[in-house]
TIPA-862794 format. One line per field, with one value per residue (C-alpha): y, x negated, z negated; residue number from 1; residue in one letter. Coordinates in Angstrom, 3 decimals. Example, Ala and Ser with C-alpha at 12.3 -4.5 7.8 and 13.67 -1.06 7.14 Angstrom:
BEGIN
c2 = c(-4.500 -1.060)
c1 = c(-12.300 -13.670)
c3 = c(-7.800 -7.140)
nr = c(1 2)
rest = c(A S)
This chain:
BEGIN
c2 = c(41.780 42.475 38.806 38.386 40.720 39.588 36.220 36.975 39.771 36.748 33.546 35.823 34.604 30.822 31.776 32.828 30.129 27.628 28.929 29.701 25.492 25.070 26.894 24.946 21.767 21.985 21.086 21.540 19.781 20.089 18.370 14.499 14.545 16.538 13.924 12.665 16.829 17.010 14.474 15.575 18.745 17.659 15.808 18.991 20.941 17.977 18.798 21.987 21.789 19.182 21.180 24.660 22.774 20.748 17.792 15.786 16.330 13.668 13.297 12.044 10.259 11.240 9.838 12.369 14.388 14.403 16.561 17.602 17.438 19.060 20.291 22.081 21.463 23.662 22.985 21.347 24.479 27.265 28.268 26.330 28.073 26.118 27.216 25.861 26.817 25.199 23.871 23.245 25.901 26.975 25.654 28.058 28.371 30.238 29.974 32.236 35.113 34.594 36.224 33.959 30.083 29.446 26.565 28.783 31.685 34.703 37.980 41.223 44.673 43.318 40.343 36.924 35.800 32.072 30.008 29.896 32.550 34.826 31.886 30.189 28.812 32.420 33.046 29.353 29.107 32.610 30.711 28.232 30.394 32.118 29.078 28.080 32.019 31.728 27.850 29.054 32.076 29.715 32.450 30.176 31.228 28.394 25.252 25.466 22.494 23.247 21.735 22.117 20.558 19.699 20.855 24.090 25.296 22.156 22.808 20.979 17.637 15.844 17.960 17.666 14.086 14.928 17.193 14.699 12.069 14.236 16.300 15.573 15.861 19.127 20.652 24.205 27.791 29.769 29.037 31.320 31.384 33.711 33.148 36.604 39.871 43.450 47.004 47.985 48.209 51.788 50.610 47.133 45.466 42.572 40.726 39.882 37.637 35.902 35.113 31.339 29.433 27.239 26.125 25.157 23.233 23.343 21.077 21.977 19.835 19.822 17.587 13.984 15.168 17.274 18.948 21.036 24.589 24.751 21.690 22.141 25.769 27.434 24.336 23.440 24.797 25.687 24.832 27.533 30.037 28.612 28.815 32.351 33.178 31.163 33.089 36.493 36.068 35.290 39.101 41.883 45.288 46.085 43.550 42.032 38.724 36.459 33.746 32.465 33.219 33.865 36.955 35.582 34.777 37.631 39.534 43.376 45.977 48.932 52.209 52.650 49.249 50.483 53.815 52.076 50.029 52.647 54.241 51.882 53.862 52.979 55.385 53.766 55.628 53.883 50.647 50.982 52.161 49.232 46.749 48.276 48.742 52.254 51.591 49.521 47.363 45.663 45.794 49.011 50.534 49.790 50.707 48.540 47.798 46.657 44.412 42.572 42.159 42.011 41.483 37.894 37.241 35.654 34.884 33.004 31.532 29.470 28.642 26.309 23.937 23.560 24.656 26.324 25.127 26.786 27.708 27.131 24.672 25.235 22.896 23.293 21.615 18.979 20.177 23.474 23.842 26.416 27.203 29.253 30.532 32.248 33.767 33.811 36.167 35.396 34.050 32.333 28.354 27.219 23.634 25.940 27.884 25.317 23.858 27.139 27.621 24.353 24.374 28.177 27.377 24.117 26.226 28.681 26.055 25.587 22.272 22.467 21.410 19.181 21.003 19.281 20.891 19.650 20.821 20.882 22.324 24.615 26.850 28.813 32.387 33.720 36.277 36.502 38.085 41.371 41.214 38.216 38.098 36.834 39.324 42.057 40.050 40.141 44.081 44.720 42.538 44.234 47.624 46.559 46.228 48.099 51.702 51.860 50.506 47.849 48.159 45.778 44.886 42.087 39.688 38.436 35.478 31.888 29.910 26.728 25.179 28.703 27.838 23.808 24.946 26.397 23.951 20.872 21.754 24.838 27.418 30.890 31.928 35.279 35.877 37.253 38.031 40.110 39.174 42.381 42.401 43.008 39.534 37.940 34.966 33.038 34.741 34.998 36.292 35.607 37.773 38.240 41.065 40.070 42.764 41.533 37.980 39.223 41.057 37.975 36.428 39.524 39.632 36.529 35.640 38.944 37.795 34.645 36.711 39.249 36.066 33.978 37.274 38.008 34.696 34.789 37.926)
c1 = c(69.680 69.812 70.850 67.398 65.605 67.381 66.310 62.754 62.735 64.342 61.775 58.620 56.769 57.605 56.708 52.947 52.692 53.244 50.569 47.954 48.820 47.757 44.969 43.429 43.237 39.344 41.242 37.610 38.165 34.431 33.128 33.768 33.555 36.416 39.124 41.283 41.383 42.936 44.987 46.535 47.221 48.939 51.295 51.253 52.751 55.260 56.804 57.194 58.887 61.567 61.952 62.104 65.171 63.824 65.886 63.420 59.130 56.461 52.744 51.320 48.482 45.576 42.712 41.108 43.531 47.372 49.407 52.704 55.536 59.167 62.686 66.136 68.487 71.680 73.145 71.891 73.698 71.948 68.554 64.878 62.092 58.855 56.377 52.717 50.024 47.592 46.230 42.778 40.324 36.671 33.480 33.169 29.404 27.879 29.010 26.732 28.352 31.991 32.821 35.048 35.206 36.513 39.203 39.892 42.876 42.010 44.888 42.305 43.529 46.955 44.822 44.802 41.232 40.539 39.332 42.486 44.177 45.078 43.148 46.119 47.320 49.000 50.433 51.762 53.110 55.004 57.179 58.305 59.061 61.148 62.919 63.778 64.883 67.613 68.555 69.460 71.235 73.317 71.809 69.824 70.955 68.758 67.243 63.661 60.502 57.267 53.869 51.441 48.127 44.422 42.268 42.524 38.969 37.417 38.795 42.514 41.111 43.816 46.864 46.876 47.605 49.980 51.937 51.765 52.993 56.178 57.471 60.526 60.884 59.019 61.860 62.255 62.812 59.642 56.045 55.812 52.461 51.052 47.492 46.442 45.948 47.404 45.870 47.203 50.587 50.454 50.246 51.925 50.877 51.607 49.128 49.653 46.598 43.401 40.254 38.866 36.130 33.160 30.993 27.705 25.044 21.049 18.198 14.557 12.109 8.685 6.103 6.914 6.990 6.142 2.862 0.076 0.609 -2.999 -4.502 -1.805 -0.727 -2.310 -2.413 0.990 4.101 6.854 10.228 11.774 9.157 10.549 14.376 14.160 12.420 15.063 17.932 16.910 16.931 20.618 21.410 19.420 18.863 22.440 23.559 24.849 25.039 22.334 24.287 24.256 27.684 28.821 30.866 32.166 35.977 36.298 39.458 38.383 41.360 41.987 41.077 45.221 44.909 41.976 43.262 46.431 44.016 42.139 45.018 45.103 44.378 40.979 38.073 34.755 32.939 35.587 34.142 31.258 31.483 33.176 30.768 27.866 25.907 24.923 25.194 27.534 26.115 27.923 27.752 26.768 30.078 32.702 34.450 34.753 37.918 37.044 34.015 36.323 39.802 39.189 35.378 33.673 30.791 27.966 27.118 24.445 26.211 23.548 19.691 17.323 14.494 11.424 10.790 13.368 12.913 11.336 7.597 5.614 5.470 2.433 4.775 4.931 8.014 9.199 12.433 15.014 18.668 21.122 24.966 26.187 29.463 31.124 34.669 36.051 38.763 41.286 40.248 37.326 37.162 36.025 34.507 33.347 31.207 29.980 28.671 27.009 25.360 23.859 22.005 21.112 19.553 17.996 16.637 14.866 12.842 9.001 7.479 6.148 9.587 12.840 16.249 19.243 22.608 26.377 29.316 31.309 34.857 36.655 39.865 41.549 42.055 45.978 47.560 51.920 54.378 55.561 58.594 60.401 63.344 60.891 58.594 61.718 62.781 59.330 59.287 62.531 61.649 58.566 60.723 63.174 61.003 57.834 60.538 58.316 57.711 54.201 51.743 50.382 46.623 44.513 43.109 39.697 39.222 40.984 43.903 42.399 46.138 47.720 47.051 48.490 51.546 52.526 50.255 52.142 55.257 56.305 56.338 55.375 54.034 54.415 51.806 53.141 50.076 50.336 46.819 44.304 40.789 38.988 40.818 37.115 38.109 35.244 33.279 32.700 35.165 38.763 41.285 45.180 47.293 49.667 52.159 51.505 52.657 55.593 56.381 55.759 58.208 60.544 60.374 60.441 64.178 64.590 62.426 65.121 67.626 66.953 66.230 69.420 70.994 69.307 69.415 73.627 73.177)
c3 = c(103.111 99.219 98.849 100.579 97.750 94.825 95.167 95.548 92.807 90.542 91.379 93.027 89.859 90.523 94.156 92.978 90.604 93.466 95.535 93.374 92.442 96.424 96.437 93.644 95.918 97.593 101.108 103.228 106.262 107.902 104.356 104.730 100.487 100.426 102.109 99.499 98.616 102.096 101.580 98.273 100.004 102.781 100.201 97.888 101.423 101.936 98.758 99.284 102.171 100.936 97.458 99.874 101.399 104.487 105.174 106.109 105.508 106.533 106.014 109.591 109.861 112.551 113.182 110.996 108.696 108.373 109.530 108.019 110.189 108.649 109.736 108.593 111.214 110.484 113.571 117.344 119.138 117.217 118.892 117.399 115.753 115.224 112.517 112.617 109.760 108.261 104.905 105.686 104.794 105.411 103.586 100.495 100.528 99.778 96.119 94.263 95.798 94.714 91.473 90.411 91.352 95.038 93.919 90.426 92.014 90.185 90.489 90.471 90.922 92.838 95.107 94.884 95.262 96.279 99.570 101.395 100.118 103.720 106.165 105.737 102.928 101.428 104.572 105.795 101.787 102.960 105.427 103.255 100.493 103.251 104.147 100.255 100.125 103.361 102.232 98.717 99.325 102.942 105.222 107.283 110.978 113.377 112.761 111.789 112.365 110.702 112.127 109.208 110.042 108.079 111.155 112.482 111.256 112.822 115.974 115.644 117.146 116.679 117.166 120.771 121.006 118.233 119.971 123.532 121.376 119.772 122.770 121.944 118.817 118.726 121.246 119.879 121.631 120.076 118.062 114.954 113.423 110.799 110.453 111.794 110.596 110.880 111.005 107.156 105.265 106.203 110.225 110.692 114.139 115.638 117.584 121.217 122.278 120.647 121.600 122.696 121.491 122.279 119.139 120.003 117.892 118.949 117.911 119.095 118.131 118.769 117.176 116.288 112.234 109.949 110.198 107.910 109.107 108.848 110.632 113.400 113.320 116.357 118.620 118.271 118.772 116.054 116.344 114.649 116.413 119.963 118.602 117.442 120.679 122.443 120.648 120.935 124.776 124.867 124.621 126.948 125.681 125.964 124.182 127.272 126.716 129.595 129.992 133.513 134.569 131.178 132.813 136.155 135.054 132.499 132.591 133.046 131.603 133.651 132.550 131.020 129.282 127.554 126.910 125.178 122.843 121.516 120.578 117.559 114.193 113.898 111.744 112.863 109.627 107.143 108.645 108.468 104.899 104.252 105.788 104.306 107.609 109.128 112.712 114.473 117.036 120.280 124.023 125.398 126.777 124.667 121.514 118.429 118.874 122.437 121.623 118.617 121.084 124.554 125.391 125.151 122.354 121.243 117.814 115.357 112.615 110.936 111.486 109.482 110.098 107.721 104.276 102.647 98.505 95.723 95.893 99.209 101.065 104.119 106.754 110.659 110.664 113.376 114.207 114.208 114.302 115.094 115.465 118.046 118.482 121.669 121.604 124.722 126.874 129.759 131.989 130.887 130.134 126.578 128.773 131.257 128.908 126.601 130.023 131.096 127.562 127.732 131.168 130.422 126.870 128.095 130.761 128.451 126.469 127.131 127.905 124.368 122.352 123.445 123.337 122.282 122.651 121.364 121.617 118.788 119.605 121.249 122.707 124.724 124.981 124.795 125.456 124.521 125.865 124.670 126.671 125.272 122.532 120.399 120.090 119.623 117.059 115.207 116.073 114.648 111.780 110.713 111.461 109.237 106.356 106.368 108.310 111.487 114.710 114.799 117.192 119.605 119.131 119.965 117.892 117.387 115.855 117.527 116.737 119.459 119.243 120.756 124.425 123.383 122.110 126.206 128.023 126.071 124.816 127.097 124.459 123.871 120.929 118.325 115.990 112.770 110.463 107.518 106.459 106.753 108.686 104.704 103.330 104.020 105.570 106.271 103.492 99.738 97.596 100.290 99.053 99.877 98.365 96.166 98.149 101.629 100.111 99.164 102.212 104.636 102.516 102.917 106.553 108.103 107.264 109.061 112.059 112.101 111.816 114.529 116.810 116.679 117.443 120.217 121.684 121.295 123.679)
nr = c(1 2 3 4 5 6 7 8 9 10 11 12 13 14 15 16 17 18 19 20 21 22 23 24 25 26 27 28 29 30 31 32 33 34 35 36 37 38 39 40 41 42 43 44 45 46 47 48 49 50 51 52 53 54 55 56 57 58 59 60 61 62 63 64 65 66 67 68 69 70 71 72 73 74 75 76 77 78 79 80 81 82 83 84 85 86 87 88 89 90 91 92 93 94 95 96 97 98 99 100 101 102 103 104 105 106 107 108 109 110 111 112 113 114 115 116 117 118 119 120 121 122 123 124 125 126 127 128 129 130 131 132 133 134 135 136 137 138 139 140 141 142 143 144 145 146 147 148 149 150 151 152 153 154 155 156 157 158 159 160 161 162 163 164 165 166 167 168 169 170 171 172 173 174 175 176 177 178 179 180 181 182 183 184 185 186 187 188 189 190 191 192 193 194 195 196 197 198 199 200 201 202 203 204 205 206 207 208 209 210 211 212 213 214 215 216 217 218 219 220 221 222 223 224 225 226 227 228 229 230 231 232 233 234 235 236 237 238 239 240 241 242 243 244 245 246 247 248 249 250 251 252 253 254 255 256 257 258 259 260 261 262 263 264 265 266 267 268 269 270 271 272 273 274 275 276 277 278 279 280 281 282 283 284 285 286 287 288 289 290 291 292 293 294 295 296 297 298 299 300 301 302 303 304 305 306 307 308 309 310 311 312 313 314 315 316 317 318 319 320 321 322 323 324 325 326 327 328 329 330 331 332 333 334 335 336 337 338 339 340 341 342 343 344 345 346 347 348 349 350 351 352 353 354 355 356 357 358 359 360 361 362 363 364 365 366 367 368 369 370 371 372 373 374 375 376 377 378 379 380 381 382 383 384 385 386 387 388 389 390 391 392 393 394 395 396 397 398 399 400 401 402 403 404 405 406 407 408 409 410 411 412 413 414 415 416 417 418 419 420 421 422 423 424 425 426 427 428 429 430 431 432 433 434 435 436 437 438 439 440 441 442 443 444 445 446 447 448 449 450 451 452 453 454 455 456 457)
rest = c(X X X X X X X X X X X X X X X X X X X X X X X X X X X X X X X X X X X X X X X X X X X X X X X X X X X X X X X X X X X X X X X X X X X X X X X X X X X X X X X X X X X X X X X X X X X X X X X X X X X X X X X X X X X X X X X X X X X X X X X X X X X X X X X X X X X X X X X X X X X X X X X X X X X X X X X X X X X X X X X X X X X X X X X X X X X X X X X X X X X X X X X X X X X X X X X X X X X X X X X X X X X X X X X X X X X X X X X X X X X X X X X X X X X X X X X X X X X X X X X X X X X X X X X X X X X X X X X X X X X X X X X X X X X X X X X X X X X X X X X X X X X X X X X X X X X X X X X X X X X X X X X X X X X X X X X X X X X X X X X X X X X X X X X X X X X X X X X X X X X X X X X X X X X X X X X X X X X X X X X X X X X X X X X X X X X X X X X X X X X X X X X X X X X X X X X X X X X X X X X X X X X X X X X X X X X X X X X X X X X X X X X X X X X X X X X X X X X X X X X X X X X X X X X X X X X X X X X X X)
């Protein structure tokens, strides 16, 4: 609708301004020194939300951070959409490798660069911007509730009880969450499933404390000798993953389903161009865009133990640690797994150290429906605005409150993500374009739209 454009064309300035003020606010959840940042966020979001036109915005306490709750209710009669994001984002470190301060938004070359900026803050800001867009110009056409929480990248511990506790308040039709990704502007895609997760934590330790490498070394073992060993057992020579039983409840696609996936534009030299590496890597058998959508994984994402300063240090240290992630497909169990890692990796460890494993969090695998009002709405919307069709392609990172969203509150999800795989979430230097800001913003008030219409039918 020009309506639509003209008001974003008029304030889109106000609209950057606004977020680049959120992403400012350090709002770490995994980094206890960093709560009263969370906090100030969640307020920070509240606002928002009331000055976007929500009739009513609260900051809800958890037993760890809050989570903001809001709603525009036009009319009981007219069909419910419920947006979740989040304002928590990932530790920055490590902080010597972003160009420009992590909490200081920089614009470079059309991208915002700041923690938070695609994982989710830019996107979740997008919906609310879209909201303020439809209540100023009266072309809101359903009621809208917005679940904004402080959690999601430490697992969404207390949303769950959240959600139990609201059913009925949280009564809506559909789940609309954009904190995924698409192929490109060029090829817009929609994402119809995402991966689970179990987050695993190891401690080996062997001596009783610290010991002189060269008194000891020889006689006794080394914790971080044992852990490496330890770790590069848990994948065979074909990168098959040794898990006892790791495989047993893994949804296999069909020769067609994995024909249809591959059809995804996809240049495997462009990527690896663009990672820097020569050689992709991954379980004998399948394509990149197999291994990173619809196979289970196995990854390291920390180690440490001993000596580490400046200078040496001649230390056969006591103990070793290591994080271990595992993303997970239908039909497997994030409990289940978590469970099988820790009897198979207490199983591998010699009588020479002690092996301590914890699970840290976890969720589901997903998969939604591509056959539901809701997803033609998002298809049409994304049609409408970027003049072709998206593509359906799986997803793989996790969203754990996906799978909580139908077990809880009966709802099915779409996953609206205009983020792009090279945004390095996670990493150094997060960037969102500037353009795919403004285009969330564009389309959503079509996806709304597109589904009150559809639901009349």
């Amino acid at each position: 609708m020009q309506v639509w454009n003209d008001y974003q064309q008029q304030h889109q300035q106000r609209f950057l301004d606004e977020l680049m003020d959120l992403l400012r606010i350090p709002s770490v959840s995994a980094n206890s020194a960093h709560q009263a940042d969370t906090a100030r966020c969640a307020e920070s979001v509240q606002q928002a939300l009331l000055s976007a036109g929500c009739d009513l915005a609260e900051v809800c306490p958890t037993a760890g951070h809050p989570i903001v709750y809001a709603e525009k209710i036009i009319d009981p009669a007219l069909p419910t959409v419920l947006t979740y994001g989040h304002y928590d984002v990932q530790p920055p470190d490590p902080l010597d490798l972003w160009t420009t301060g992590p909490f200081d938004p920089q614009i470079r070359d059309g991208k915002i660069y700041a923690r938070g900026a695609c994982d989710d803050k830019g996107q979740m800001f997008m919906h609310v911007k879209a909201l303020e867009l439809m209540h100023k110009t009266n072309t809101l056409p359903c009621n809208l509730k917005f679940i904004i929480e402080g959690e999601e990248e430490v697992g969404s511990t207390n949303l769950g009880s959240f959600l139990e506790a609201n059913k009925d308040r949280l009564k809506a039709d559909i789940v609309l969450v954009s904190d995924t990704s698409m192929i490109s502007m060029e090829h817009p895609s929609i994402e119809t499933g995402l991966r689970g997760l179990a987050y695993m934590e190891v401690e080996v330790t062997g001596p009783n404390r610290d010991l002189h490498s060269g008194v000891y070394g020889g006689a006794v073992a080394n914790p971080i000798t044992i852990l490496c060993q330890m770790i590069a057992s848990l994948h065979d020579e074909n990168n098959h993953i040794t898990v006892k039983g790791f495989y047993d409840k893994v949804l296999e696609l069909n020769g067609a389903e994995r024909e249809a996936l591959n059809k995804a534009p996809f240049d495997l030299d462009e990527y690896k161009n663009e990672l820097g590496v020569k050689a992709d890597w991954g379980e004998k058998g399948y394509t990149a865009l197999e291994r990173t959508g619809v196979r289970p994984t196995l990854e390291l994402n920390g180690i440490w133990g001993g000596y580490i300063g400046e200078g040496a240090k001649t230390v056969l240290p006591s103990k070793a640690y290591a994080k271990i992630s595992m993303r997970l497909v239908p039909h497997q169990s994030s409990h289940e797994i978590a469970q099988l890692f820790t009897a198979h990796f207490q199983s591998l460890a010699p009588d020479s150290v002690q092996v301590k494993v914890t699970e840290h969090h976890g969720g589901e695998p997903v998969v939604t429906p591509t056959d539901s009002i809701a997803y033609q709405a998002a298809e049409k919307a994304i049609e409408q605005t970027f003049g072709k069709k998206p593509i359906p392609t799986r997803g793989g990172g996790s969203i754990p409150i996906i799978a909580l969203f139908e077990k809880v509150l009966g709802l099915k999800t779409v996953l609206m993500g205009f983020g792009l795989d090279n945004d390095n979430i996670h990493s150094p230097n997060e960037k969102y374009d500037v353009a795919n800001f403004f285009k969330g913003i564009e389309t959503i008030p079509h996806f709304h739209q597109n589904f009150a219409a559809l639901s009349k039918a």
